[in-house]
C-alpha positions as CSV (number, residue, x, y, z in Angstrom):
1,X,75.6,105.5,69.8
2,X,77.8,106.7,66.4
3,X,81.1,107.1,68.3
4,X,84.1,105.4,67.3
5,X,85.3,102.1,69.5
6,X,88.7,102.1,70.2
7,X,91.8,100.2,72.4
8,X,92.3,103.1,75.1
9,X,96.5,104.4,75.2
10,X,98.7,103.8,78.4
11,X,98.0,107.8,79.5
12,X,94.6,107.4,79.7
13,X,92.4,107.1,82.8
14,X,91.0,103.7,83.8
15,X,94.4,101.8,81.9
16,X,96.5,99.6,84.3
17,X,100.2,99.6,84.0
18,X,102.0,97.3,81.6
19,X,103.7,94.1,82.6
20,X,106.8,95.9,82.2
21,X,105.9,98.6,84.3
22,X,104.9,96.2,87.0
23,X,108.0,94.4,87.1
24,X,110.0,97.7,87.7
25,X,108.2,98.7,90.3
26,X,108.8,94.9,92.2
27,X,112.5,95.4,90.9
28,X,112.8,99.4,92.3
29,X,111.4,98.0,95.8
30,X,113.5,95.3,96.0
31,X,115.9,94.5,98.8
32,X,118.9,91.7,98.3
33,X,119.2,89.7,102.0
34,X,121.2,86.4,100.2
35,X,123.2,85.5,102.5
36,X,122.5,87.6,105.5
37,X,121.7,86.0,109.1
38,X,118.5,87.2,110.7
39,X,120.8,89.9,112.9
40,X,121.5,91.8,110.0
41,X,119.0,91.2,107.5
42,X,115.8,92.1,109.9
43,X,117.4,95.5,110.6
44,X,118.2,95.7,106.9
45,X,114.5,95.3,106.1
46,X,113.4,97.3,108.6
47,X,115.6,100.4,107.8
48,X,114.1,99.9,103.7
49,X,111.2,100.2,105.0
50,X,111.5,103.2,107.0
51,X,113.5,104.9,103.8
52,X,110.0,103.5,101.8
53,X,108.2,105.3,104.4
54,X,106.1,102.3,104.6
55,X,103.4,101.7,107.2
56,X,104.1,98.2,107.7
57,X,106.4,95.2,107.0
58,X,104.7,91.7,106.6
59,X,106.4,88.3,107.2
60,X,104.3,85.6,105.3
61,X,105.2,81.7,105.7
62,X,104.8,79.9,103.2
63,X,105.7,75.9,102.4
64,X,109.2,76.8,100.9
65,X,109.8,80.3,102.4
66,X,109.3,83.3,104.2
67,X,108.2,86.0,101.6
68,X,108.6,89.5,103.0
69,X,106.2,92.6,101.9
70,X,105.7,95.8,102.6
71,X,102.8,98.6,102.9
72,X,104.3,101.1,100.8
73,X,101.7,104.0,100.1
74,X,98.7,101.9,101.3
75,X,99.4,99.4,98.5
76,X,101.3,96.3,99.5
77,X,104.5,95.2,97.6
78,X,106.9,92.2,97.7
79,X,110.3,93.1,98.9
80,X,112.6,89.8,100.1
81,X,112.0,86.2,100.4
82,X,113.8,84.0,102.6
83,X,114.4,80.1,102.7
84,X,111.6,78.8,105.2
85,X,114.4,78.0,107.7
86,X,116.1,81.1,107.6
87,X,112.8,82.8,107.4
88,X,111.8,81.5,110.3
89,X,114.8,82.2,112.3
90,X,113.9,85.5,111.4
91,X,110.7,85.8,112.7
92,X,112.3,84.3,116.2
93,X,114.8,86.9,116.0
94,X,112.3,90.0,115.8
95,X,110.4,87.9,118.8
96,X,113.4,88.4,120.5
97,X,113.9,91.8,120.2
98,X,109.9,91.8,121.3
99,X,110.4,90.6,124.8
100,X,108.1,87.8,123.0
101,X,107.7,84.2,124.0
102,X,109.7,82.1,121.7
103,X,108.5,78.5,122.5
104,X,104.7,79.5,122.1
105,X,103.9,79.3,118.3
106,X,100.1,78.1,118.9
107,X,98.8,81.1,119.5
108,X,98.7,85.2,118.5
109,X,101.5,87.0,120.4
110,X,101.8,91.1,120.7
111,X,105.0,93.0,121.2
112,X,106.9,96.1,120.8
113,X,110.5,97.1,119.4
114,X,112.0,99.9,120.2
115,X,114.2,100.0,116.9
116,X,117.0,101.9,116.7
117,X,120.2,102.0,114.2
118,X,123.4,104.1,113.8
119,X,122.2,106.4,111.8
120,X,119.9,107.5,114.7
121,X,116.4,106.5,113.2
122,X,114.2,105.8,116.3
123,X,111.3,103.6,115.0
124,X,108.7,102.5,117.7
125,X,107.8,98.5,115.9
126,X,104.5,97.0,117.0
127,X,104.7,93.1,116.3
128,X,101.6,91.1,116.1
129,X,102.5,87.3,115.3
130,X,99.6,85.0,114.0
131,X,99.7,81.3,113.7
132,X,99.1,80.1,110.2
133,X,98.9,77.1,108.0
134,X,102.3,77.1,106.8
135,X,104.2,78.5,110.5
136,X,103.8,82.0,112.1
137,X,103.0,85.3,110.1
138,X,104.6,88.2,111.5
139,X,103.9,91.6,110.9
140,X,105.5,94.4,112.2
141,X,103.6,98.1,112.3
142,X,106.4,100.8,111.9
143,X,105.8,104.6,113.7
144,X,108.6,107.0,113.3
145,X,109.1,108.2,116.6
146,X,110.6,110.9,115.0
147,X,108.2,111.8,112.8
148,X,106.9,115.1,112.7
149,X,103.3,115.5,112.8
150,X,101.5,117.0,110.4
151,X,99.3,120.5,111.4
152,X,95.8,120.9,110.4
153,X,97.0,123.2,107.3
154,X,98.8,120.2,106.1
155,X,96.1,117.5,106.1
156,X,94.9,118.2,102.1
157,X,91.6,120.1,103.2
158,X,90.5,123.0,100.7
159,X,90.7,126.4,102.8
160,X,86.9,126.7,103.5
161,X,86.3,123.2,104.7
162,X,89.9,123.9,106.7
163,X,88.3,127.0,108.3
164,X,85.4,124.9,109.1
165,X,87.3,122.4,110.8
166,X,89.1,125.2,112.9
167,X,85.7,126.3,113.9
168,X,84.7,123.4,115.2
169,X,88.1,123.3,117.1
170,X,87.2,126.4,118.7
171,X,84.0,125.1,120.6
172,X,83.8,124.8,124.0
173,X,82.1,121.6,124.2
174,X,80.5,118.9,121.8
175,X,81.0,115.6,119.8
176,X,83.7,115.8,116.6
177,X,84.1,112.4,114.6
178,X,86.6,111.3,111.8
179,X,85.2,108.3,110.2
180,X,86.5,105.8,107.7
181,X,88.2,102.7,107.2
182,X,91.3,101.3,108.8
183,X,94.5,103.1,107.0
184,X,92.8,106.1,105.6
185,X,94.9,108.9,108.0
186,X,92.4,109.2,111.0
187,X,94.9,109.4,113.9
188,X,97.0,111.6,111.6
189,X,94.1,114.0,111.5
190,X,93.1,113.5,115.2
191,X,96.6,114.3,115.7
192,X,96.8,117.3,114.2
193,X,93.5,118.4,115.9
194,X,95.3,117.8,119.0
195,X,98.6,119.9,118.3
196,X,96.1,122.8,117.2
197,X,94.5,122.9,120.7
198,X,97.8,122.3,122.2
199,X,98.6,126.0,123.3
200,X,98.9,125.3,126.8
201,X,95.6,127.1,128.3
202,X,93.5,123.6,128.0
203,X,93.7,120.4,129.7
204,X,93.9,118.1,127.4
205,X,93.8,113.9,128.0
206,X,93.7,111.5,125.3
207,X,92.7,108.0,125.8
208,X,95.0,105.6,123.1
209,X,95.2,102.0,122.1
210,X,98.3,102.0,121.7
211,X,99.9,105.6,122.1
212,X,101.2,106.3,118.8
213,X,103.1,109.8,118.9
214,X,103.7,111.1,122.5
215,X,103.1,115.1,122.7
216,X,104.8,117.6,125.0
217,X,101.8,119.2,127.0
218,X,99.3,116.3,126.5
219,X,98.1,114.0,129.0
220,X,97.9,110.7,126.9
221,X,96.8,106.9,128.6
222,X,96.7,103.8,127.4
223,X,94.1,100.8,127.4
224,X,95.5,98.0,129.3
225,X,92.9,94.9,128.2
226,X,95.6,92.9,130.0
227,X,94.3,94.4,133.4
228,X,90.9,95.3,132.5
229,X,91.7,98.4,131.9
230,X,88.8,99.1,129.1
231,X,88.3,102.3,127.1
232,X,85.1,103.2,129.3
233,X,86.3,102.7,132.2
234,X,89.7,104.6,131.2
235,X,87.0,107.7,130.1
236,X,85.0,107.9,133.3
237,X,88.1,108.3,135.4
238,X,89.3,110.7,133.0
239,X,86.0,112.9,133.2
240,X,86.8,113.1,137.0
241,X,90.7,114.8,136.2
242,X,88.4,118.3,134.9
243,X,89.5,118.1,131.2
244,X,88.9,120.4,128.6
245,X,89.4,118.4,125.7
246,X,89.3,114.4,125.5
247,X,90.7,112.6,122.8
248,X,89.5,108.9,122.5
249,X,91.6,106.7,120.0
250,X,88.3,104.4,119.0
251,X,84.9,104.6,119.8
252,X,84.2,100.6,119.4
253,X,81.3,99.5,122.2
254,X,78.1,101.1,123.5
255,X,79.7,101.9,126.7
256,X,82.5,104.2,125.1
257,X,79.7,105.9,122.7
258,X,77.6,106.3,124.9
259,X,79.9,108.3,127.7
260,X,81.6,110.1,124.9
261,X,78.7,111.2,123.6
262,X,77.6,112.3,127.7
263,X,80.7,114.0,128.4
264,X,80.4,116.4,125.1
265,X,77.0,117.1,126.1
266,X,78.1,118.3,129.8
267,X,80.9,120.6,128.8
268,X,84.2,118.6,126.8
269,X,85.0,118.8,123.7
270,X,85.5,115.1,122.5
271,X,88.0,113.9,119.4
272,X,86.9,110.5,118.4
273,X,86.9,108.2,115.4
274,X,84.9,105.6,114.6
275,X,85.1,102.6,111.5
276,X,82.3,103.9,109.1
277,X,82.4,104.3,105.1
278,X,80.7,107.8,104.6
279,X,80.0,110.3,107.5
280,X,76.0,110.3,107.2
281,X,76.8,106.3,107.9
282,X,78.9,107.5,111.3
283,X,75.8,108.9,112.8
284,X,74.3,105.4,112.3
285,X,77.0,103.4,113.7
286,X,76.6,105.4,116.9
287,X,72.6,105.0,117.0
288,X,73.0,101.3,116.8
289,X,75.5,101.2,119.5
290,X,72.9,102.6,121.3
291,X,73.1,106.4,122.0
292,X,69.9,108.0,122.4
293,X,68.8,109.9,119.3
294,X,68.1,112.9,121.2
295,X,71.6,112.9,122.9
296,X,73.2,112.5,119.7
297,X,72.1,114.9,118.0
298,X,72.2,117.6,120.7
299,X,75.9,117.1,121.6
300,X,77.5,115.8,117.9
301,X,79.0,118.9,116.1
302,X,80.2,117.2,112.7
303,X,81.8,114.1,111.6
304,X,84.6,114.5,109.0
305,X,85.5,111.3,106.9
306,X,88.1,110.4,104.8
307,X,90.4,108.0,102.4
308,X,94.1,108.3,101.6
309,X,94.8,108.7,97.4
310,X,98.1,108.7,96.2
311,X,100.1,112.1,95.0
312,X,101.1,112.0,91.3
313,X,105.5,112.0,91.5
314,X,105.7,115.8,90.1
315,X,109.1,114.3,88.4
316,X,107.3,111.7,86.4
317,X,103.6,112.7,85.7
318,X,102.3,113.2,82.0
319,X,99.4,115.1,81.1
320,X,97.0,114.1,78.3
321,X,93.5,116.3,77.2
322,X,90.3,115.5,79.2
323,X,88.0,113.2,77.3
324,X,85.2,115.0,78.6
325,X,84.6,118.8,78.6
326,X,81.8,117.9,81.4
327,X,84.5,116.2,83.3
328,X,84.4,118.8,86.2
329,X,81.2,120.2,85.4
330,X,80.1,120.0,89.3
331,X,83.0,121.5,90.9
332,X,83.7,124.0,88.4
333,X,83.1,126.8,90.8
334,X,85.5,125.6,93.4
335,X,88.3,125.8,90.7
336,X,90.9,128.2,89.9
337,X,91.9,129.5,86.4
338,X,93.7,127.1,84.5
339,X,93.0,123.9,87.0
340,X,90.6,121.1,85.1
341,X,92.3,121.9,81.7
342,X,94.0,118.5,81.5
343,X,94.5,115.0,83.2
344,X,97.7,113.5,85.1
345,X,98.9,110.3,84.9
346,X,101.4,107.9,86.4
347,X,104.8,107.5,84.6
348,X,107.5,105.8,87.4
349,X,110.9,107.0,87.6
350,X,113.9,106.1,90.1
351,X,112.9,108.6,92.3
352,X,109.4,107.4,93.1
353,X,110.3,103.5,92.7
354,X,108.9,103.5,89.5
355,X,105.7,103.0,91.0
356,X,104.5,107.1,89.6
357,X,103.3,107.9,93.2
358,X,105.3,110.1,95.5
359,X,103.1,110.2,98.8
360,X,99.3,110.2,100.0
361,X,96.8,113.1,100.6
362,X,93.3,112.8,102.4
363,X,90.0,113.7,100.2
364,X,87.1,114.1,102.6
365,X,83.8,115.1,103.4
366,X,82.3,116.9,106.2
367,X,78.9,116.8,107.6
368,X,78.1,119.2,109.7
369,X,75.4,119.1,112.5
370,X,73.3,121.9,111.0
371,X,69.4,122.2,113.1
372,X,67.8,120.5,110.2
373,X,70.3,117.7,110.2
374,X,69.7,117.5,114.2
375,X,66.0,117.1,113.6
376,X,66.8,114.5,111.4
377,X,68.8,112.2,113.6
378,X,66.7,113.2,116.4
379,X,64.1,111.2,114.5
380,X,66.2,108.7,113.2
381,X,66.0,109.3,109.5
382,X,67.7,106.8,107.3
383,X,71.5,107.4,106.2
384,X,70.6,108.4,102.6
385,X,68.2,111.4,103.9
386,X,70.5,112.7,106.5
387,X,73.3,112.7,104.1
388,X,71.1,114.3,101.1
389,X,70.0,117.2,103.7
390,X,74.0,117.9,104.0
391,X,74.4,117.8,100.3
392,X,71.0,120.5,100.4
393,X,72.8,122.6,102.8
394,X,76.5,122.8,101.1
395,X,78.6,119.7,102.3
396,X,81.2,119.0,100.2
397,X,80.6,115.2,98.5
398,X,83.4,112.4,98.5
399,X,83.2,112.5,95.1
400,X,83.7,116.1,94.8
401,X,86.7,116.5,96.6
402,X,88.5,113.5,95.2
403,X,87.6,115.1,91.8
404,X,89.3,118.4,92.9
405,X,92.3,116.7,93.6
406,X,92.2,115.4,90.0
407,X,91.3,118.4,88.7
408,X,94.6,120.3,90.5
409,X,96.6,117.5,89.1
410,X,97.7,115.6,92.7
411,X,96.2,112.4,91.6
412,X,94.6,110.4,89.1
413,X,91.1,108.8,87.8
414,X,92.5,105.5,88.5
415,X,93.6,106.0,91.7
416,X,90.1,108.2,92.8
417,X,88.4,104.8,91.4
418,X,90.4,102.4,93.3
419,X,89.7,104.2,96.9
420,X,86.3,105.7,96.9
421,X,83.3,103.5,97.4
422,X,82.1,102.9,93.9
423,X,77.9,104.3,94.6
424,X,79.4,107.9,94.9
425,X,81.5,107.9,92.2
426,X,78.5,107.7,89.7
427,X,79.2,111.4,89.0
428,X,83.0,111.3,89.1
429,X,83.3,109.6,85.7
430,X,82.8,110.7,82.2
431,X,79.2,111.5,81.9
């Protein structure tokens, strides 16, 4: 009411980029394969991607072709397109390399490349091929086998919900979940958890579909469903090799929850994740699998969820005023002098592929299994009161960490809007 209307500027929060813009990004990510047999244009592709740092590279049939994207920073981005013959002869060329059968094209196919190029870059490729309307869809998952994984220090956590997480590391026995969607960083973080307690005075298994990373001084196995060879089935065996620590790669079916949640309530300290939006919702997910309430909630020690935002480039970013002075009015104490002053936003520039993003960081929240919250789950409360008696007792909201990330400058309204379920944002915005 009485305030002036007016068409917002391209460094304001909540703008999308320009055409223009756009179209530099698809130029910057570009990849010219005219010309080049499947041989040399596959591991041409492949190598950009790796450069990209990209998560995955997709080859989509279409009538006339075989377009070719990328995963780059969680956001997916055209990079080559082929002639549909040529694009196909691809697709039979990274089968190849798969160890894949080449005359079946009826049905899904897995495989696994073991990519390597003169340079030396080692890249572990799992292919998944899908039958489609228009001929096969390949897509090709891409982990760095020489990576180096990240420590917990490294993950994007504030230093007091850091030194949480360290504590719970430190307990002899009990249930710790990382929750969220697929491609928010939960293996990374399980990952980390893993190298922390990696000081050679524990036994530690891990139970993985697929292994992703292997690590000196862990004993990792994989689900076969090829022989059976079923998460549950995998854990029951593993309870009998006197483990300190078990790492499972998914908890998916009641028979996994449920002996998870039995082994951290006899002793083991249990690394799981589990698909679930917010971490009050984790605690539901289990309960309808069907753990028992009271085993729950004696043996679960916290459940830590998270997305992936992208990092402002530091080269590129422009900062404009806040239009709010309220902006950060609910994590003002959890700021340092000088942080909230101003917004960032996303320029482009050669060195970030004109896209104005330079990486990802994790925002999170952590519940923590205080005795009121175990009464609570013990009885079954709804999601919305278990997660508002964590709020009572100091948990640190989605919204609230995704806005301290803001505030410090590493991302950006728009990009805290696009990743974050929209009913805890309500806050976030201007008010």
């Amino acid at each position: 009411m009485g305030t002036e209307q007016r068409r917002p500027t391209s460094t304001e929060p909540g703008v999308e980029k320009s055409d223009a813009s756009v179209k530099d990004e698809v130029v910057a990510l570009q990849l010219d394969v005219k010309g080049k047999e499947p041989d040399e244009a596959v591991p041409m592709l492949i190598e950009h991607a790796a450069r990209l740092n990209a998560s995955d590279v997709f080859f989509n049939s279409e009538p006339d072709s075989v377009d070719v994207a990328v995963r780059h920073l969680g956001i997916v981005r055209p990079v080559a397109s082929f002639p549909a013959e040529l694009g196909r002869r691809c697709i039979s060329y990274i089968k190849t390399m798969a160890n894949m059968n080449l005359s079946e094209r009826r049905r899904p196919l897995e495989g696994r490349w073991l990519f390597q190029d003169n340079s030396h870059l080692a890249l572990d490729l799992r292919i998944g091929v899908l039958p489609t309307l228009h001929g096969e869809d390949c897509t090709l998952r891409v982990l760095d086998r020489g990576h180096r994984l990240l420590s917990t220090s490294q993950l994007g956590m504030d230093k007091a919900l850091h030194d949480q997480l360290l504590l719970l590391l430190s307990s002899p026995s009990g249930l710790v979940l990382v929750a969220g969607p697929t491609e928010t960083g939960k293996s990374t973080t399980l990952y980390a958890c893993l190298s922390h307690l990696n000081n050679g005075q524990q036994k530690i298994i891990t139970i993985e579909d697929p292994v992703e990373y292997t690590i000196k001084g862990l004993r990792q196995a994989q689900v076969n469903d090829a022989i059976g060879l079923r998460p549950d089935e995998l854990l029951r065996n593993v309870l009998r090799q006197a483990p300190d620590v078990i790492m499972i790669g998914e908890i998916r079916d009641v028979e996994t929850a449920t002996t998870a949640v039995r082994a951290a309530g006899s002793g083991h300290l249990v690394l799981s994740t589990l698909h679930a939006p917010v971490a009050a919702a984790a605690v539901h997910s289990l309960l309808r699998l069907g753990v028992h309430p009271h085993l729950l909630s004696s043996s679960l020690l916290a459940v830590v969820s998270q997305r992936l935002v992208r990092t402002l480039c530091p080269r590129c970013r422009r900062s404009f005023p806040i239009p709010s002075t309220h902006m950060f009015d609910d994590i003002r104490q959890l700021l340092k002098p000088g942080e909230g002053d101003q917004l960032w936003s996303p320029q482009g520039c050669p060195e970030c592929y004109m896209t104005g993003y330079a990486g990802r960081t994790a925002v999170f929240e952590m519940l923590r299994v205080t005795p009121a919250v175990r009464d609570l789950i013990d009885d079954q409360a709804p999601a919305a009161v278990v997660r508002q008696k964590a709020v009572e007792e100091g948990m640190i909201e989605f919204r609230q960490s995704a806005m301290l990330k803001v505030a410090r400058g590493e991302t950006c309204i728009e990009e805290v809007l696009r990743i974050l379920p929209a009913e805890y944002l309500e806050a976030a915005v201007v008010r």
